[in-house]
N, C-alpha and C positions, 0 to 999 in steps of 0.2 A: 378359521385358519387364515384367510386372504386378508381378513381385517388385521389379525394379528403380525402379518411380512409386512403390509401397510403401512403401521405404527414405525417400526423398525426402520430406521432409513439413516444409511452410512452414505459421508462424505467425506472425500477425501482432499485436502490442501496441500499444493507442491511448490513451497518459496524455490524459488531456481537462483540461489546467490552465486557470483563470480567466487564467494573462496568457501561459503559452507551450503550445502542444501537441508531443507528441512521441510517435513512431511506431517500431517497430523491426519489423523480420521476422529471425526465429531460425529455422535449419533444424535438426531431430530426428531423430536415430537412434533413441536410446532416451530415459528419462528423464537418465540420466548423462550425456550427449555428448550439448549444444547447441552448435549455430556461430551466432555473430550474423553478420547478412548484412549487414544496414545499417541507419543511423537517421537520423533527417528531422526536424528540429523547425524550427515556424513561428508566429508569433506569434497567436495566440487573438486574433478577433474572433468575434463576438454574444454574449460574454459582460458582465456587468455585477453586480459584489456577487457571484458564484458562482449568479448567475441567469440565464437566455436571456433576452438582450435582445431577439434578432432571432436566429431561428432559422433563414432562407433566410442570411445569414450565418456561422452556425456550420455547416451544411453545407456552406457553399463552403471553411470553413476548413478541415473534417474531407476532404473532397475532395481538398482543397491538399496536406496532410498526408499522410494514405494514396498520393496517386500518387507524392509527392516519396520517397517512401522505396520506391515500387517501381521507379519510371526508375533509382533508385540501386543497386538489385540486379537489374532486367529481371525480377522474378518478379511474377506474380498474384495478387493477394488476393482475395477475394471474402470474408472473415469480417473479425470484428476482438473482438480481447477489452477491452473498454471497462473504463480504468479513472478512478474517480472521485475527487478529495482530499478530504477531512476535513471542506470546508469542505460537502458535501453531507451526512454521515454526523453521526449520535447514537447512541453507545456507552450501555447500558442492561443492568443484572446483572438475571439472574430463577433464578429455580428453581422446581422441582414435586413431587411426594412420588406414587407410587403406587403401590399396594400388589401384590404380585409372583402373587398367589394367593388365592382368598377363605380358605383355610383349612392351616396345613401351613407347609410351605418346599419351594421347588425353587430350581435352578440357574438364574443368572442369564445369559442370553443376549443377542446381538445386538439383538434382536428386542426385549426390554426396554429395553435402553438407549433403543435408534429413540422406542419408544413411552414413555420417561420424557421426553425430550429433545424430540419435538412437545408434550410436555402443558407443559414448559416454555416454547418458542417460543410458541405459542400464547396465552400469559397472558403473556407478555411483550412483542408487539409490537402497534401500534396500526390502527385499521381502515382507516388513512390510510397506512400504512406498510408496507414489505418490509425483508425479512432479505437483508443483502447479505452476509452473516458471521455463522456460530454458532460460536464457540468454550469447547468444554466447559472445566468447572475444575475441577471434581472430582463423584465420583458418595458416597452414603453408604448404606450398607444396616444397616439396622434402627436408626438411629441411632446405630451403633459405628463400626464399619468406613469409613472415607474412604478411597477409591482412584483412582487416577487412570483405570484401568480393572479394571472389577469381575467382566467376566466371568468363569466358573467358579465362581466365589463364593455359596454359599446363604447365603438370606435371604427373610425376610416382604414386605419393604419396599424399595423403591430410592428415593432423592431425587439429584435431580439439580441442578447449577449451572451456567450456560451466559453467557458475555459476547456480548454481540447487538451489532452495528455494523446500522441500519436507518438508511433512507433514505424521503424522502419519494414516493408510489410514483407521483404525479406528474410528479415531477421524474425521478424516472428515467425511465418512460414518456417526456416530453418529448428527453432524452438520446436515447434509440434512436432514437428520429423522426427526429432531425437526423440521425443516424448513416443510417438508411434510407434519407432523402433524398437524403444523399452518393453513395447507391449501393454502402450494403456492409450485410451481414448484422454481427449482433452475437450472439459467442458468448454472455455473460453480462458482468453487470458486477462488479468488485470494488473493493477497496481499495487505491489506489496504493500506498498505504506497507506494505501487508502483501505487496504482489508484488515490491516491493523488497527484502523479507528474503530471499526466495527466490535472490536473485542476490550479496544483500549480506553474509548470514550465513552461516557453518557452522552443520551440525550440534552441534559445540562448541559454537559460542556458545548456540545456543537451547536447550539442555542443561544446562549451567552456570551461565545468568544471564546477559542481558549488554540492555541498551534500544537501538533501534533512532529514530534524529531524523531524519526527513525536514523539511527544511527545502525548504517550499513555497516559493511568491510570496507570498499572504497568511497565511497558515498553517502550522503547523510541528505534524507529527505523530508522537507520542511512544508507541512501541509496547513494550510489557517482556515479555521472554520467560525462562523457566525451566521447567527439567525439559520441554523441549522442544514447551511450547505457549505459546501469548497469556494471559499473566497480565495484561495490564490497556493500555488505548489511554487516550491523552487529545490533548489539541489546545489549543493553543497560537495565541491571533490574535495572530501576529508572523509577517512574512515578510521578502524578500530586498526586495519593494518599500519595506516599512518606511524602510528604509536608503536607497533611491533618491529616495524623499519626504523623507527629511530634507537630501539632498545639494541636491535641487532648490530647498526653500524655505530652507535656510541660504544660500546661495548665490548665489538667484534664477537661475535655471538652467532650462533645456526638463526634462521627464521624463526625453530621448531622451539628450540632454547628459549628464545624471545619473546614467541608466544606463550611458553608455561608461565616465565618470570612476571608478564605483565598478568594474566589471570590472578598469581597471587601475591604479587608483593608492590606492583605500581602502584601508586596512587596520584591522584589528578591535584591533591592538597599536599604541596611538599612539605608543610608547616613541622618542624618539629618530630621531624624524619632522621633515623640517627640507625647503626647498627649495618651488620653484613649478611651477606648469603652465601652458603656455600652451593658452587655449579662444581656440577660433575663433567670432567676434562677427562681425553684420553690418561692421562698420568697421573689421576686420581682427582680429589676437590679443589679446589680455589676459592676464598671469599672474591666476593663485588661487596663497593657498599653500596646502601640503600637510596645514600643519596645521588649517586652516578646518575641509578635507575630511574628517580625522580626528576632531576635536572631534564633526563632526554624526554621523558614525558610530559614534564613542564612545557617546554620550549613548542609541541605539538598541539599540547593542551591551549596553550597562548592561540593558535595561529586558527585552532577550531572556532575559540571562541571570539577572534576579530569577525571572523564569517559570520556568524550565526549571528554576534549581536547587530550584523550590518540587516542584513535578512530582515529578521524579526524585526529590528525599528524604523527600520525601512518600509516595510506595510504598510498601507495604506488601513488597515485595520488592528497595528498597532496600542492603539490607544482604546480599542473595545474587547480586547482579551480578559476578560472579566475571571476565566478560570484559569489564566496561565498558563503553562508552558507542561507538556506530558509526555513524557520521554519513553521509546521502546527500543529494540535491536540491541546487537549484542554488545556493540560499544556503548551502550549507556549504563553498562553494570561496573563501567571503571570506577572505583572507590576515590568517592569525593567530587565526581563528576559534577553530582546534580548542585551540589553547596555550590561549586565555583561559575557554573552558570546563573543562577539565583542570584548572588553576588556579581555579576557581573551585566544582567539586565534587568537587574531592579526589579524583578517580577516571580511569583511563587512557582516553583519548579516539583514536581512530583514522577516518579514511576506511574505508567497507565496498569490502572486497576483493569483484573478481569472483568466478564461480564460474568452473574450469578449462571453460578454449575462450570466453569471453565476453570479449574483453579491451576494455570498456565503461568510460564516466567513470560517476560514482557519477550524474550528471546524466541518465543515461538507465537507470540503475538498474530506475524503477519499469514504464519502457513492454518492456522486458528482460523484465522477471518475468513480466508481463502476458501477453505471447506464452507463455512458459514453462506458465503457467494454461492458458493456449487449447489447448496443446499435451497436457498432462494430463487437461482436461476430455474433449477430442476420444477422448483414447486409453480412457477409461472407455466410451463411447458406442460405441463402434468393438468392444470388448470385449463389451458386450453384443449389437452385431449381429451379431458373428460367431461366437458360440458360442449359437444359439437352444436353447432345450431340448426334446427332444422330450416326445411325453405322459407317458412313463414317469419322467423325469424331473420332469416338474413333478409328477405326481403324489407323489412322492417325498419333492420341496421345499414340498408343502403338506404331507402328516402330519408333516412333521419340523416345519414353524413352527408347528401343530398342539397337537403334543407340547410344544414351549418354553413355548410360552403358557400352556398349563394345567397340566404336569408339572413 
């Protein structure tokens, strides 16, 4: 029976967007064989600018959220893996140099790398700040040698280079509170758009080359990957509201109006766009024509894509995107989206495919991955409580880090 609760292991993902939240619970076999259960998304209130406006609000909405997506699979959550967008996060390059031995050379260990890589973090992040992501970029010893990983490798010296995603440590503090208040623990918090690769990319791609666009509400996050790590985040203030603001004030329109119209009738390809719509007005219908609606998403559409194509060919890894460009969030379901980007940086443009057993829209992509996190943080945790070491042991695994350190 304990083998059988074992097997069984639910987690649960909470994208915390500024205009929609969205929830999922995945159940784990292993890391290979996830089943998504269900997803729940509800409109974001106590937000305001990517700030709590009202945090007994945002609780009720995280609340809202979390239950709506357990009534929908009948399971219990008591954690949640909190993910945060772009518009919380500052990307920032550091590195650090220290030296392997006061005299001689020895082999380069774990245990070096750890201690190259805090002397890094350390001089790279702010006293106001947390590291919500370190992603190494490469290590160099003695100043010759660059490697992606250097273990084995003799040398005097290691330097290290690390890409930091840090957040304001306030504001995430504030984040848990509300999440606490809701009545759920919080495993850690991450990057939406980096837990979205996890479900949106192969191994291929992050191998090969290939940039990752989460198209937020306000925000659009641009993640590039090669040789199978994070070569480089940027962000992007343009989102899917962009679009819904322009529909509303070309038009003079509610938001809410704005919002329906652009779900089903904008399109990002005005080519060939002819015909009306009828909106329902206190005094009954009204046509708009289509092409109004296209002009004002055009002119949007334009200003997305100076951004993006400055971004992307501005990389330094530009020219090794070998898989192209993989689009998720809920502004990349605008019709005709992916053609006019494809068209406009010369490069193959797709929707991120699930990963097998998740058959997910790219729109819950990031709250997907996020469970997926919770579920591999859990199992690292789990690993170390069930294999304690005894003394012999540990004494063991001191003279061996012992010997690394100074041999």
């Amino acid at each position: 029976m304990l083998k059988k609760v074992e097997r069984l292991q639910y987690y649960c993902g909470l994208d915390l967007g500024t205009h929609t939240m969205k929830a999922s619970i995945v159940r784990a076999k292993d890391e290979d064989n996830l089943d998504l259960l269900g997803v729940f998304e509800a409109r974001s209130t106590g937000f305001k600018e990517a700030s709590i406006s009202d945090i007994t609000e945002l609780a009720e909405c995280i609340q809202r959220t979390v239950q709506g997506v357990m009534q929908k699979t009948g399971i219990k959550i008591h954690a949640v893996q909190l993910g945060v967008s772009g518009s919380f996060l500052t990307t920032r390059r550091t590195s650090a140099l220290v030296p392997l031995i006061d005299s001689g050379t020895k082999v380069i260990s774990k245990f070096d790398l750890r201690k190259v890589d805090n002397q890094a973090k350390l001089l790279g992040v702010g006293l106001d700040e947390e590291i919500i992501h370190d992603f190494p970029q490469w290590y160099k010893v003695d100043d010759i040698n660059t490697s992606i990983n250097p273990t084995g490798l003799i040398g005097r010296k290691i330097e290290s280079s690390l890409l930091l995603l840090t957040a304001n440590s306030l504001r995430v503090r504030n984040l848990t509170k509300a999440v606490h208040q809701a009545g759920f623990e919080v495993n850690s918090v991450a990057f939406c758009g980096y837990a979205a690769s996890d479900v949106a990319l192969t191994k291929m791609d992050k191998d090969k080359g290939c940039v990752l666009v989460d198209v937020g509400a306000n925000i659009t996050s641009v993640i590039f990957f090669k040789d199978g790590i994070v070569g480089d985040v940027q962000f992007i203030p343009w989102g899917g509201n962009y679009v819904t603001q322009a529909i509303a004030e070309r038009l003079s329109l509610t938001i809410d109006l704005a919002e329906e119209i652009k779900k089903t009738h904008a399109v990002a390809n005005p080519k060939e766009i002819s015909g009306e719509i009828l909106v329902k007005r206190e005094k009954g219908y009204i046509p708009i024509r289509r092409e109004s609606v296209c002009e004002a998403v055009n002119w949007e559409m334009e200003n997305f894509l100076t951004h993006l194509e400055t971004v992307v060919k501005g990389s330094y890894l530009f020219h090794q995107l070998n898989r192209g460009i993989v689009m998720v969030g809920g502004g990349s379901l605008l019709s005709g989206a992916i053609e006019r980007i494809e068209e406009r940086i010369k490069t193959p443009v797709r929707m991120g495919a699930a990963t097998p057993g998740l058959n997910n829209a790219s729109v819950y992509a990031a709250s997907i991955g996020l469970g997926r996190m919770h579920y591999l943080k859990k199992k690292e945790e789990t690993i170390g409580i069930k294999t304690p070491l005894n003394i012999k042991d540990r004494i063991v695994n001191s003279v061996k880090e012992l010997c690394q350190e100074y041999f």
